[in-house]
Backbone as CSV, one residue per row, in Angstrom:
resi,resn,N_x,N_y,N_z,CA_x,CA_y,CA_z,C_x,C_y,C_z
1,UNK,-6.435,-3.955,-14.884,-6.729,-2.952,-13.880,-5.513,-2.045,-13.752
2,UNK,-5.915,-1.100,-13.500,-4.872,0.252,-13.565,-4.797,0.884,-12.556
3,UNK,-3.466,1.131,-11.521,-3.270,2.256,-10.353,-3.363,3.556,-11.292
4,UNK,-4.447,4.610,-10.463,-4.434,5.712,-11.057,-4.370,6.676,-10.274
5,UNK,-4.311,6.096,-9.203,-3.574,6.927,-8.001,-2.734,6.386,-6.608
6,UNK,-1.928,7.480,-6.163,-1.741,6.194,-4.791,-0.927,8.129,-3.864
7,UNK,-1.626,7.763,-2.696,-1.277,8.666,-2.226,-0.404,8.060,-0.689
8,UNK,0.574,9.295,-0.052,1.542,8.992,0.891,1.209,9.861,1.869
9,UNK,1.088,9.302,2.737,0.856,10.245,4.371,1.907,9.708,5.407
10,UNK,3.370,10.669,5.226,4.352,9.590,6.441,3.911,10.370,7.653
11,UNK,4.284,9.436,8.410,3.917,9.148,10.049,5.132,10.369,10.807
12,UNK,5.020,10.910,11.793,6.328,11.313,12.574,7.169,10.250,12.866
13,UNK,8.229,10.802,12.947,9.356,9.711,13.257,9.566,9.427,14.874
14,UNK,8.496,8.594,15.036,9.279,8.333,16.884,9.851,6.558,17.010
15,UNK,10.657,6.326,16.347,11.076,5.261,16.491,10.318,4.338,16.561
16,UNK,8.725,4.221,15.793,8.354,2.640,15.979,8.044,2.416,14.680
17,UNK,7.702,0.786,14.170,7.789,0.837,13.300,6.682,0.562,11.457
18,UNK,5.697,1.674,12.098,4.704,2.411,11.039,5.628,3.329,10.606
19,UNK,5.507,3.134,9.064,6.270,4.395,8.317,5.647,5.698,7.894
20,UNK,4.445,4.953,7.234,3.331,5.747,6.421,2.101,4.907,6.240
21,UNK,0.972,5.764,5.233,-0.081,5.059,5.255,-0.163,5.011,3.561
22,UNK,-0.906,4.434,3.212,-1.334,4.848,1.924,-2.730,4.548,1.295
23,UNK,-3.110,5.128,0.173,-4.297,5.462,0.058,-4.014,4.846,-1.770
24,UNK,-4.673,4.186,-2.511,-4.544,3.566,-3.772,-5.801,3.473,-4.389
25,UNK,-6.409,4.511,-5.527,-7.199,4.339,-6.190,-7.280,3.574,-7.618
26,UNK,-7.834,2.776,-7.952,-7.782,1.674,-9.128,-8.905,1.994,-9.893
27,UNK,-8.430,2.502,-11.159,-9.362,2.918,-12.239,-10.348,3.697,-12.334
28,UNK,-9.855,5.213,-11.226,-10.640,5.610,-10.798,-11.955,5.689,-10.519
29,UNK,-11.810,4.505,-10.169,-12.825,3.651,-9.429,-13.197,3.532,-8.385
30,UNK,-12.668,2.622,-7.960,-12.276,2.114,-6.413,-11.049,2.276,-5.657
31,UNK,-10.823,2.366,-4.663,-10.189,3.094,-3.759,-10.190,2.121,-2.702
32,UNK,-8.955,1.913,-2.218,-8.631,1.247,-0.987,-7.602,1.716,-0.154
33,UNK,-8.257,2.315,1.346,-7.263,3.114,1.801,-6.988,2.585,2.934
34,UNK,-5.834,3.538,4.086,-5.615,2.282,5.229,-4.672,1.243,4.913
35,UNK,-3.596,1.140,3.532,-2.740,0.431,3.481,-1.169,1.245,4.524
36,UNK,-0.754,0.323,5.444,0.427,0.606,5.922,1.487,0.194,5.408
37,UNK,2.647,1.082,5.301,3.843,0.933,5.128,4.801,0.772,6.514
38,UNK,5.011,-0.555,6.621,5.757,-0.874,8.006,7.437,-1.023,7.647
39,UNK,8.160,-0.576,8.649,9.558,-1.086,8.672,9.831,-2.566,9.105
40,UNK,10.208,-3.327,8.029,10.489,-4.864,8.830,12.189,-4.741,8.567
41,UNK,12.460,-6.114,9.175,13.743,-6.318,9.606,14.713,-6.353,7.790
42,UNK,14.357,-6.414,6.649,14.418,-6.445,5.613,14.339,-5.058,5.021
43,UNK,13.402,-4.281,5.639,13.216,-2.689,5.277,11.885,-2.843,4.985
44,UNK,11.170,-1.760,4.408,10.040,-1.312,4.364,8.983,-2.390,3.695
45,UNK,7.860,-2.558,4.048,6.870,-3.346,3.683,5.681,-3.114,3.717
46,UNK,4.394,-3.275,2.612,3.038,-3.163,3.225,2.197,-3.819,3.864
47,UNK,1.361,-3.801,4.168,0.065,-4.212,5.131,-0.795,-3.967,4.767
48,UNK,-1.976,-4.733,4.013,-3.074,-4.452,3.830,-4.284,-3.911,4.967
49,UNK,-5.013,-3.101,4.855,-5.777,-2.679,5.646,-6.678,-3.778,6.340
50,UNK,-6.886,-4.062,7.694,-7.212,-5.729,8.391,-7.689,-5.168,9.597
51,UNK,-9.067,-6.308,10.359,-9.769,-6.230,11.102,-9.630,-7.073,12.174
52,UNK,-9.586,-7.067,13.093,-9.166,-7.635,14.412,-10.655,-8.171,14.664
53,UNK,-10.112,-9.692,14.702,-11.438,-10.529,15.113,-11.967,-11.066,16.051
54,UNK,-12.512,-11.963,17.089,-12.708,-11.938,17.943,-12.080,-13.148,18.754
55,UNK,-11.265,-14.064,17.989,-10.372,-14.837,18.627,-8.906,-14.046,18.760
56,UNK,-8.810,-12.978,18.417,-7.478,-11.882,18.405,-6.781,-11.885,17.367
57,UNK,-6.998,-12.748,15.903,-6.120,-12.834,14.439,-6.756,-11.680,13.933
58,UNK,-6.129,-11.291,12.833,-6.460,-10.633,12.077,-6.468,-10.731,10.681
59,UNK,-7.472,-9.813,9.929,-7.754,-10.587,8.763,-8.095,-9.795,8.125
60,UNK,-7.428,-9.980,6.333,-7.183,-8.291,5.683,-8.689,-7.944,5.116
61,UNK,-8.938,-6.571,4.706,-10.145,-6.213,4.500,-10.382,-6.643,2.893
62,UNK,-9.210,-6.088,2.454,-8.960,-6.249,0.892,-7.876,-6.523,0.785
63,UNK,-6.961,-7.380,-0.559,-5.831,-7.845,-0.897,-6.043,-7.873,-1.949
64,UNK,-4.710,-8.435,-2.442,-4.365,-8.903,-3.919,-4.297,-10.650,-3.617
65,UNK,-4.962,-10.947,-4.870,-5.233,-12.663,-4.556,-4.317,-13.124,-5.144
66,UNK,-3.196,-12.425,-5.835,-2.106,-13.348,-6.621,-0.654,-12.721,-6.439
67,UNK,0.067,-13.693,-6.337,1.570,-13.427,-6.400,1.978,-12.077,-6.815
68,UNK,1.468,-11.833,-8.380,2.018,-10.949,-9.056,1.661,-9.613,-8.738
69,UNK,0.343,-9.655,-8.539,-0.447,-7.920,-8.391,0.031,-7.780,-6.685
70,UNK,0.386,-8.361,-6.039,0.581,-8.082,-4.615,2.298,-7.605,-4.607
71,UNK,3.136,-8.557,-5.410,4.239,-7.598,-6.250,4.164,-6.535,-6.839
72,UNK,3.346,-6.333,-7.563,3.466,-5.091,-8.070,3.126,-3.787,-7.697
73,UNK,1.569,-4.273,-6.481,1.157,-3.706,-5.634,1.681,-2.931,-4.620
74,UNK,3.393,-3.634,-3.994,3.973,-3.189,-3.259,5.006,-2.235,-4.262
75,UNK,5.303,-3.100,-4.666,6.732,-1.983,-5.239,6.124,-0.970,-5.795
76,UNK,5.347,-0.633,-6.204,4.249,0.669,-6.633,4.382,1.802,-5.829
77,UNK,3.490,1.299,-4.305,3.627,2.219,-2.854,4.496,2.345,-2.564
78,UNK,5.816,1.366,-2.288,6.785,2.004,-2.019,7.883,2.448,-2.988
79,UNK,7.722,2.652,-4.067,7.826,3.892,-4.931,7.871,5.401,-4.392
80,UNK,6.288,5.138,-4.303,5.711,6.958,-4.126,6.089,6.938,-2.706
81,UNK,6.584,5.865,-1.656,6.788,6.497,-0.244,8.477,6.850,-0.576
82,UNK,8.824,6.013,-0.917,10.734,6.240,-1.309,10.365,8.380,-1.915
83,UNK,9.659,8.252,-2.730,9.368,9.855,-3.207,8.809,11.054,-2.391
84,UNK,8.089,10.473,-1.506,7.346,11.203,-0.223,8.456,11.292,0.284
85,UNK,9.759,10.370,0.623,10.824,10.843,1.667,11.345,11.843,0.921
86,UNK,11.805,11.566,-0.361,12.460,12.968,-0.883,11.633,14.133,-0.877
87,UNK,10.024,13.894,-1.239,9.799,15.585,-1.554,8.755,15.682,-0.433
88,UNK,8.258,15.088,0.375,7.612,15.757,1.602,6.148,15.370,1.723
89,UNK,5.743,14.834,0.263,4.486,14.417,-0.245,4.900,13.689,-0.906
90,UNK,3.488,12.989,-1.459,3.417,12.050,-2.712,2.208,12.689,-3.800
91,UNK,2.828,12.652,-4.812,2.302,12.789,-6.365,1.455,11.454,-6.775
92,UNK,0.372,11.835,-7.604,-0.535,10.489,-7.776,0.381,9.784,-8.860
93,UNK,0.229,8.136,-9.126,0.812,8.069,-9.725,0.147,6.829,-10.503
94,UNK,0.417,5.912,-11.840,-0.350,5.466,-12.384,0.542,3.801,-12.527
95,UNK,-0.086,3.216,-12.786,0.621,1.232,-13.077,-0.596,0.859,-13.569
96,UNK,-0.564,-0.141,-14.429,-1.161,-1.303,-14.965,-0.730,-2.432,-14.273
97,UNK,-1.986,-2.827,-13.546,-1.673,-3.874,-12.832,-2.050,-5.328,-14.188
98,UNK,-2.184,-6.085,-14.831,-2.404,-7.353,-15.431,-3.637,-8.149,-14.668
99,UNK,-4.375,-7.906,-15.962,-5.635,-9.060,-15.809,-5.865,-10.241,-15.888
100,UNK,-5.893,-10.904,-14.989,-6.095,-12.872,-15.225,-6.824,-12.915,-16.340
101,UNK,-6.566,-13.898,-17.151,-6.995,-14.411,-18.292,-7.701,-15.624,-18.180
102,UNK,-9.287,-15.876,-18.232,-9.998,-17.230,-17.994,-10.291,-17.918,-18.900
């Protein structure tokens, strides 16, 4: 599976800590948008897009089911957000994510 796009929408800066959003199309295909880029105590991190349930947890809509693509997944987005800070936007951009082998 292949990122063949990933787009950056940063947030205004009022001191809390949502950075941006992002938007990631896969093989121009499918599309999963509503990923956040949060500031943690480590620096920037994502959040899969997640639904608030009715005992008050929450629980993601879509993810990556493995170690690796959820690695690669991130450092991807925050790529193009590290690039959104420099140029104001984000440019689409492309990765090969690796297919499980059964």
């Amino acid at each position: 599976m292949k990122i063949t796009e990933i787009k950056v929408s940063l947030r205004q800066k009022d001191n809390g800590k949502l950075l941006a959003f992002a938007n990631v199309t896969f093989d121009n295909a499918f599309a999963v948008r509503g990923i956040k880029i949060i500031q943690g105590i480590n620096g920037p991190f994502i959040a899969m897009p997640s639904r608030k349930m009715t005992d008050g947890t929450y629980k993601d809509i879509a993810h990556p089911i493995n170690a690796e693509t959820r690695l690669m997944l991130e450092k991807s987005i925050l790529d193009e957000y590290h690039k959104a800070l420099k140029d104001g936007g984000s440019k689409p951009a492309e990765t090969e994510i690796p297919s499980e082998e059964k």
